[in-house]
Gaussian input, Z-matrix of N, CA and C with variables (Angstrom, degrees):
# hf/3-21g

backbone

0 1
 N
 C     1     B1
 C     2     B2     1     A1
 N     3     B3     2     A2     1     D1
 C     4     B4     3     A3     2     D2
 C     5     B5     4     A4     3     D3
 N     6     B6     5     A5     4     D4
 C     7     B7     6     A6     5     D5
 C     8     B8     7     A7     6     D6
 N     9     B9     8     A8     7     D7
 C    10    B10     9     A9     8     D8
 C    11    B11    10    A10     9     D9
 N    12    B12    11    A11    10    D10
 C    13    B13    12    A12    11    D11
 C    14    B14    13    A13    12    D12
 N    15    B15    14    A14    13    D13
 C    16    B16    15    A15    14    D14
 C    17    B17    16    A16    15    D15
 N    18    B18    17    A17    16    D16
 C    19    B19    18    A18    17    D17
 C    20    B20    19    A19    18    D18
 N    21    B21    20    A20    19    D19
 C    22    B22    21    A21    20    D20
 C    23    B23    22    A22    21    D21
 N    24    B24    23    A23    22    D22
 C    25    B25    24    A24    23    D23
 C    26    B26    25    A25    24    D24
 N    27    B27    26    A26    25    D25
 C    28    B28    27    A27    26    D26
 C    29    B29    28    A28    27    D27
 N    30    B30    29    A29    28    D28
 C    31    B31    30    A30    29    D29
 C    32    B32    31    A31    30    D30
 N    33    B33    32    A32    31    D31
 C    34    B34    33    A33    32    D32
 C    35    B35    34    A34    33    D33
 N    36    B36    35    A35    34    D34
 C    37    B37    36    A36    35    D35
 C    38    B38    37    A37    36    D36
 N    39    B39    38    A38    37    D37
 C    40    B40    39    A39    38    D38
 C    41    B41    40    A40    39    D39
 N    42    B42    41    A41    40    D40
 C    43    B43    42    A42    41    D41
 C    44    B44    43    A43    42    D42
 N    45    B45    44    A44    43    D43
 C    46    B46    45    A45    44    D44
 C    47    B47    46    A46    45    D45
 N    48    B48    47    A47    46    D46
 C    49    B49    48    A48    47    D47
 C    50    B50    49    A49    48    D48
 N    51    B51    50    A50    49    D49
 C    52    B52    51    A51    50    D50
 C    53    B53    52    A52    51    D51
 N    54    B54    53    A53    52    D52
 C    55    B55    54    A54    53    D53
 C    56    B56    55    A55    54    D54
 N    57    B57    56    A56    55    D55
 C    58    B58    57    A57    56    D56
 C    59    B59    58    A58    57    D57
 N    60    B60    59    A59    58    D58
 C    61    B61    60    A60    59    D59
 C    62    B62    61    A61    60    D60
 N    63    B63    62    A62    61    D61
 C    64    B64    63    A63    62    D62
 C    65    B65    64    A64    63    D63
 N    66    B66    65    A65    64    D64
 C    67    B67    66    A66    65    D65
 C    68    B68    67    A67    66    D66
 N    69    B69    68    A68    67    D67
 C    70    B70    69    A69    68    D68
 C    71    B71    70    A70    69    D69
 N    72    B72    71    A71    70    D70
 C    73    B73    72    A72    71    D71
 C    74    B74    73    A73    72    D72
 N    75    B75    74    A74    73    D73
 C    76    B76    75    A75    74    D74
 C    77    B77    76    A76    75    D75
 N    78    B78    77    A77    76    D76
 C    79    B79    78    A78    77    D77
 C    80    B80    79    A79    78    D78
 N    81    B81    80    A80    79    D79
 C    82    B82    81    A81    80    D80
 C    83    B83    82    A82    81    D81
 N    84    B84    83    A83    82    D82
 C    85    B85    84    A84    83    D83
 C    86    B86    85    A85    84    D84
 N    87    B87    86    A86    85    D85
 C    88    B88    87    A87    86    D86
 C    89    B89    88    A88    87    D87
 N    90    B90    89    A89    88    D88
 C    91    B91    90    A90    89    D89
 C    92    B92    91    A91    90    D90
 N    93    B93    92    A92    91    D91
 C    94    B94    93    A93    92    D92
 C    95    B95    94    A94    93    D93
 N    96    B96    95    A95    94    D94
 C    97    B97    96    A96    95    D95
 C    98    B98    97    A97    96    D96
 N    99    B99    98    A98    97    D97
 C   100   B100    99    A99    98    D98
 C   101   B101   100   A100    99    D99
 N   102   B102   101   A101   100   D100
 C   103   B103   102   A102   101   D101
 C   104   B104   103   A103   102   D102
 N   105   B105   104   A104   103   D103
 C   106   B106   105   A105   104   D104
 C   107   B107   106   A106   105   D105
 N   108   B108   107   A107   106   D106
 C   109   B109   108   A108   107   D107
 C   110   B110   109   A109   108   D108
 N   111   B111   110   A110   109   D109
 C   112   B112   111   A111   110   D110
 C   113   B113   112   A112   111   D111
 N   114   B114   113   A113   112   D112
 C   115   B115   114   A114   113   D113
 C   116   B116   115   A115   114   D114
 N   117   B117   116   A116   115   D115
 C   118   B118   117   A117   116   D116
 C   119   B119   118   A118   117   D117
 N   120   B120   119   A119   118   D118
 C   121   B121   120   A120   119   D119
 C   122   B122   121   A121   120   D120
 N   123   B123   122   A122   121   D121
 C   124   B124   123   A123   122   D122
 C   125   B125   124   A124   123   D123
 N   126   B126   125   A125   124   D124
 C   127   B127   126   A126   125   D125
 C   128   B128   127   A127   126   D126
 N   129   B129   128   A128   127   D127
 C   130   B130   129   A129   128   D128
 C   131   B131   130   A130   129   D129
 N   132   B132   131   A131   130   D130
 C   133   B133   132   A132   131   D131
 C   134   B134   133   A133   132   D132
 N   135   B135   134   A134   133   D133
 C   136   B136   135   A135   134   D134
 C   137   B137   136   A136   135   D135
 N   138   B138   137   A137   136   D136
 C   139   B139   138   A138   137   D137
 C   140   B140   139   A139   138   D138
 N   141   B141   140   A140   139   D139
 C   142   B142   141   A141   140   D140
 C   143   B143   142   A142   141   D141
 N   144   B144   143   A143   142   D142
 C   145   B145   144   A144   143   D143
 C   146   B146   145   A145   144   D144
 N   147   B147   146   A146   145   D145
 C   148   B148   147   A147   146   D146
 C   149   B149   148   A148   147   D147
 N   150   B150   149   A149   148   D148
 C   151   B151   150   A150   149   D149
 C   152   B152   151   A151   150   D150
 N   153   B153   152   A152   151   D151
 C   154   B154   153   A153   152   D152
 C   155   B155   154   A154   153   D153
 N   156   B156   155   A155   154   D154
 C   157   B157   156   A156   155   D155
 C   158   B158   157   A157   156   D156
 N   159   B159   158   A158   157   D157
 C   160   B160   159   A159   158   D158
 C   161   B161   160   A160   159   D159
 N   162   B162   161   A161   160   D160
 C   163   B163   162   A162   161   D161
 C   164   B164   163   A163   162   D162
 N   165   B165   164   A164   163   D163
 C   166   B166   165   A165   164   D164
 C   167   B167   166   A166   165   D165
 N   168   B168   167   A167   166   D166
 C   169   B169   168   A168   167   D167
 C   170   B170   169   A169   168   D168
 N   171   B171   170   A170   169   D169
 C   172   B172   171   A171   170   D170
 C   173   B173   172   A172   171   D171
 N   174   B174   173   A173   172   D172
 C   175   B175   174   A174   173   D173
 C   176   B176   175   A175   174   D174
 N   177   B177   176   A176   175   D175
 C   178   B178   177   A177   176   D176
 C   179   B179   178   A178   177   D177
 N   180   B180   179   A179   178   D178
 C   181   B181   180   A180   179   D179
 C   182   B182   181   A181   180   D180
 N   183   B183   182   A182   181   D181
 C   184   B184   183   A183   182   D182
 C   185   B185   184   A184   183   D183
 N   186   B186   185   A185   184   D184
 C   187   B187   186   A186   185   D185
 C   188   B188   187   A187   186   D186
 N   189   B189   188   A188   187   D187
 C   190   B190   189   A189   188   D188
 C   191   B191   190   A190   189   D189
 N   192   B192   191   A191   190   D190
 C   193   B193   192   A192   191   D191
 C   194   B194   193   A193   192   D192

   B1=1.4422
   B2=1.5261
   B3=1.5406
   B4=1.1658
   B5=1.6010
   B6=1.3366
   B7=1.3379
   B8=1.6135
   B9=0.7136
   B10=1.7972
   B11=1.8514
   B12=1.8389
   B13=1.4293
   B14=1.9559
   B15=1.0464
   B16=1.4794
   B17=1.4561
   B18=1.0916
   B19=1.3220
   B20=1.4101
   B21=1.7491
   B22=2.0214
   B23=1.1266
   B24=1.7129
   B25=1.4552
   B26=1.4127
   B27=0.6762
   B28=2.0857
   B29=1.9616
   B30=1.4085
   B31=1.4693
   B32=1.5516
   B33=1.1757
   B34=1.3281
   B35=1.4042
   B36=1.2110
   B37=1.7088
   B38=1.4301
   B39=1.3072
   B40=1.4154
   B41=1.6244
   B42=1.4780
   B43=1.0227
   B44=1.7744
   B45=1.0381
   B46=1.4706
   B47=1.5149
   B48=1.2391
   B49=1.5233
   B50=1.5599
   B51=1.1887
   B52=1.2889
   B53=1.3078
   B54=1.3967
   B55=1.3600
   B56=1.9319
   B57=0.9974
   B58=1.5337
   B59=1.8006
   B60=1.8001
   B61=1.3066
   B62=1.6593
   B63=1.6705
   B64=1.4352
   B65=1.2302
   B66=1.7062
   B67=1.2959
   B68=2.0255
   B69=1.2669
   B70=1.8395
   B71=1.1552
   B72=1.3271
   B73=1.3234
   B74=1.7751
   B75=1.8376
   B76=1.3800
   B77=1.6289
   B78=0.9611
   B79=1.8498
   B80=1.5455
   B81=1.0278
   B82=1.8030
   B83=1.2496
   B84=1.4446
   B85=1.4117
   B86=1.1082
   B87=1.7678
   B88=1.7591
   B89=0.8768
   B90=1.9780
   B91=1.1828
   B92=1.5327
   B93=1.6281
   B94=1.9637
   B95=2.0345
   B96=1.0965
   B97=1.7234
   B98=1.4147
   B99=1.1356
   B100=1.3970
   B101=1.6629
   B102=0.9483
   B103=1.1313
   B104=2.0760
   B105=1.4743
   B106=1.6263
   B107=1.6349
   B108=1.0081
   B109=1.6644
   B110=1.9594
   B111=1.3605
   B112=1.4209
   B113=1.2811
   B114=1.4877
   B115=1.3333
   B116=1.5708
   B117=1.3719
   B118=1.2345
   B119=1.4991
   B120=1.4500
   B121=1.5548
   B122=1.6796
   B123=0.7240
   B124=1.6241
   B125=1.0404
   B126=1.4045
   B127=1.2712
   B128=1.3614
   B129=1.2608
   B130=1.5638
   B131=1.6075
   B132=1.0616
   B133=1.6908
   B134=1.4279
   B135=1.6540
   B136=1.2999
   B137=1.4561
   B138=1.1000
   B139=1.9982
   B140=1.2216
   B141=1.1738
   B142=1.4714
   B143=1.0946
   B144=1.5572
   B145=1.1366
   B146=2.1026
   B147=1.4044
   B148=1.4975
   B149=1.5668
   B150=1.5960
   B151=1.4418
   B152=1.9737
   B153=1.5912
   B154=1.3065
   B155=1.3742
   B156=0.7506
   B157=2.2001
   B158=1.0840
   B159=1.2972
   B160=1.8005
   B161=1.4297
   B162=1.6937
   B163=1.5543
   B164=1.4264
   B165=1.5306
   B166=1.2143
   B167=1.8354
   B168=1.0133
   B169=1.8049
   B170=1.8832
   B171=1.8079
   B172=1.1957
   B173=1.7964
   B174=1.3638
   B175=1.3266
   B176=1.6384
   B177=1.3053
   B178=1.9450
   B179=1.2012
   B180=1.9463
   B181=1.4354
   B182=1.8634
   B183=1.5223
   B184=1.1120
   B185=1.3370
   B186=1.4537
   B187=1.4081
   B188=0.6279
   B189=1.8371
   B190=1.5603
   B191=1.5327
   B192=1.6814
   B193=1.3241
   B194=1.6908
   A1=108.16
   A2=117.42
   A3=121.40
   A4=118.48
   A5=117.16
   A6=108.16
   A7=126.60
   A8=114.05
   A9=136.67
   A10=100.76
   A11=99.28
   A12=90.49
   A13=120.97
   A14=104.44
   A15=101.82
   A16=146.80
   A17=113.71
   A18=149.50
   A19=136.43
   A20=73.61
   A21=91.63
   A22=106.42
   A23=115.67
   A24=117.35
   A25=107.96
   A26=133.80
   A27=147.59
   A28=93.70
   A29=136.62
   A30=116.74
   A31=104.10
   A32=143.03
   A33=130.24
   A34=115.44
   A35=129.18
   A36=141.98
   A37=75.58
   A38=150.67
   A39=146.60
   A40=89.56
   A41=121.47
   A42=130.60
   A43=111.64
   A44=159.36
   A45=148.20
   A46=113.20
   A47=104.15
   A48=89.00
   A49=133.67
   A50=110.40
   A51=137.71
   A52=132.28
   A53=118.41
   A54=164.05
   A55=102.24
   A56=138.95
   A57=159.05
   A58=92.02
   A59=105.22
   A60=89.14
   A61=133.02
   A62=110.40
   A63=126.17
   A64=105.48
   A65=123.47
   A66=113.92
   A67=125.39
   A68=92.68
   A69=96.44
   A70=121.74
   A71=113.73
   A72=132.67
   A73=102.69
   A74=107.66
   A75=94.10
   A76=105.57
   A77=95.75
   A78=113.14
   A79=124.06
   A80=109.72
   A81=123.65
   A82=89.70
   A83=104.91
   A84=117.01
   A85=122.11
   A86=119.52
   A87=99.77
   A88=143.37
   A89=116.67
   A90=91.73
   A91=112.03
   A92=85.25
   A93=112.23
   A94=105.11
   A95=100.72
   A96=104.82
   A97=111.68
   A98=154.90
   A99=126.77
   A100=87.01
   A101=134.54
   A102=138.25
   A103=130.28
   A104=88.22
   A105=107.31
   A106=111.35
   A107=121.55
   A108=128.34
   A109=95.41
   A110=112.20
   A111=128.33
   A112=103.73
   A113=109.65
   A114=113.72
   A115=110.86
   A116=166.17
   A117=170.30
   A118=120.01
   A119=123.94
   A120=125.90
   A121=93.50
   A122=119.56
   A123=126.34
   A124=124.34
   A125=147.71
   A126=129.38
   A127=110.35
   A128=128.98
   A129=135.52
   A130=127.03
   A131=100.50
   A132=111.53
   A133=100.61
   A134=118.69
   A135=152.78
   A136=117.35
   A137=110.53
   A138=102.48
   A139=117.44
   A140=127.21
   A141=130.24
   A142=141.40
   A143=94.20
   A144=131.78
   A145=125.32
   A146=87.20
   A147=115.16
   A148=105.26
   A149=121.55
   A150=115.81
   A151=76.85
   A152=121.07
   A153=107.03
   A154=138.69
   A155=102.68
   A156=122.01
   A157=92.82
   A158=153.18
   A159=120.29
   A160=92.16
   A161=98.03
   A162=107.40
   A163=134.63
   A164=94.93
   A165=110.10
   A166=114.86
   A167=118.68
   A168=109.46
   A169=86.17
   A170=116.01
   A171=118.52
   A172=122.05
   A173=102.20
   A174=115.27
   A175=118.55
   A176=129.35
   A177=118.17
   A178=109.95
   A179=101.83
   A180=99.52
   A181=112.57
   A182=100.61
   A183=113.49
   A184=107.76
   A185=177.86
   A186=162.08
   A187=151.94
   A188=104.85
   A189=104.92
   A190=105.20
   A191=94.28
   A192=114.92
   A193=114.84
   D1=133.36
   D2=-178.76
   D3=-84.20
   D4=144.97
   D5=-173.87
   D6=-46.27
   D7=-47.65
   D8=170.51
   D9=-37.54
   D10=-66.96
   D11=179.87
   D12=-75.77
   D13=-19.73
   D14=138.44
   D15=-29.45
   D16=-37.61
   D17=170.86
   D18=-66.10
   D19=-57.20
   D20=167.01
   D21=-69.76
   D22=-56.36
   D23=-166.17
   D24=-56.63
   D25=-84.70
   D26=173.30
   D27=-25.19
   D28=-52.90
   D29=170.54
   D30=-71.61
   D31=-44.16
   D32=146.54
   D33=-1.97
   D34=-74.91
   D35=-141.60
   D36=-100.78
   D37=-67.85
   D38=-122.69
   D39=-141.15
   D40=84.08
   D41=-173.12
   D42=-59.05
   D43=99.60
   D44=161.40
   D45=-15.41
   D46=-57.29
   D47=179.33
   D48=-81.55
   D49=28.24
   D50=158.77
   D51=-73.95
   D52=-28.14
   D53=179.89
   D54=-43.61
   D55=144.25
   D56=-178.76
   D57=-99.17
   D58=119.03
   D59=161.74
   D60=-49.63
   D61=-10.65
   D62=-175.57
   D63=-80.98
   D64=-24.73
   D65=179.70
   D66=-55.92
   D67=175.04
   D68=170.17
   D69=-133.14
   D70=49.80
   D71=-146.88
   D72=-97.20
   D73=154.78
   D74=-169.99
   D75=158.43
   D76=166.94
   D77=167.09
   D78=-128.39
   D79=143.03
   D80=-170.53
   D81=-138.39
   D82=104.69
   D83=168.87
   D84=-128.50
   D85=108.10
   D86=163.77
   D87=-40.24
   D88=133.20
   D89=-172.09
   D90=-96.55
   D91=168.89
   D92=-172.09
   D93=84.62
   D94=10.94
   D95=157.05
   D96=-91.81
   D97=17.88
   D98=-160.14
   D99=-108.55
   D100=-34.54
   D101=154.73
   D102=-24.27
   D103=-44.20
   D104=-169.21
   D105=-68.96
   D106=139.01
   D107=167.49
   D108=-34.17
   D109=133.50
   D110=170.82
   D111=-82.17
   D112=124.43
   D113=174.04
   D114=-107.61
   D115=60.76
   D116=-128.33
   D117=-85.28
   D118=123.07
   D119=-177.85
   D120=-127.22
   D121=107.02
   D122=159.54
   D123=-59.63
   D124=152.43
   D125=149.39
   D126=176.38
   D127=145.20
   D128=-170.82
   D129=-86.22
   D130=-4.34
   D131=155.62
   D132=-161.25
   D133=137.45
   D134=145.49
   D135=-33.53
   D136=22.60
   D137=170.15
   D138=-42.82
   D139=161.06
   D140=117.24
   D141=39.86
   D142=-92.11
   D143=-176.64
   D144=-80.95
   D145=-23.23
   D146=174.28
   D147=-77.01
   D148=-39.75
   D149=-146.47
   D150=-92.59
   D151=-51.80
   D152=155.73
   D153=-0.88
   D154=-85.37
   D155=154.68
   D156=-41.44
   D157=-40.55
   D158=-141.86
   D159=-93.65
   D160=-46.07
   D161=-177.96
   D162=-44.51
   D163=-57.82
   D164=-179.46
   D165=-40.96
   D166=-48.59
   D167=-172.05
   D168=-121.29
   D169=49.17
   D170=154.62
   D171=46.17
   D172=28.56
   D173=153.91
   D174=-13.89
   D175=109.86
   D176=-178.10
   D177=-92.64
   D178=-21.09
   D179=171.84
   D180=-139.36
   D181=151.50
   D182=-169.40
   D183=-111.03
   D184=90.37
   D185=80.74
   D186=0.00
   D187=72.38
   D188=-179.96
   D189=-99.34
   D190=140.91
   D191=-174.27
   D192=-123.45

């Protein structure tokens, strides 16, 4: 799955406009990746130690939820 359709699917399921004006909701995407095979790291807080992992074997996407 390409990053892009990644995108759709996941705002699909988790509509944006669902969103709390309080939220910080969003995508940071390099550009000229949306194109690239999606690679996916989940995770419920952004440590450290998490973004570590993503990097290491070049994670394109990160998800913390």
């Amino acid at each position: 799955m390409k990053i892009a359709d990644f995108i759709t699917w996941f705002e699909k399921w988790a509509d944006p406009a669902w969103q709390e004006s309080w939220d910080n909701c969003g995508w940071q995407i390099e550009p000229g990746v949306l194109q690239e095979n999606a690679r996916v790291l989940v995770c419920l807080t952004p440590t450290l130690a998490v973004m570590q992992e993503a990097i290491a074997p070049k994670m394109l996407v990160s998800l913390s939820i």
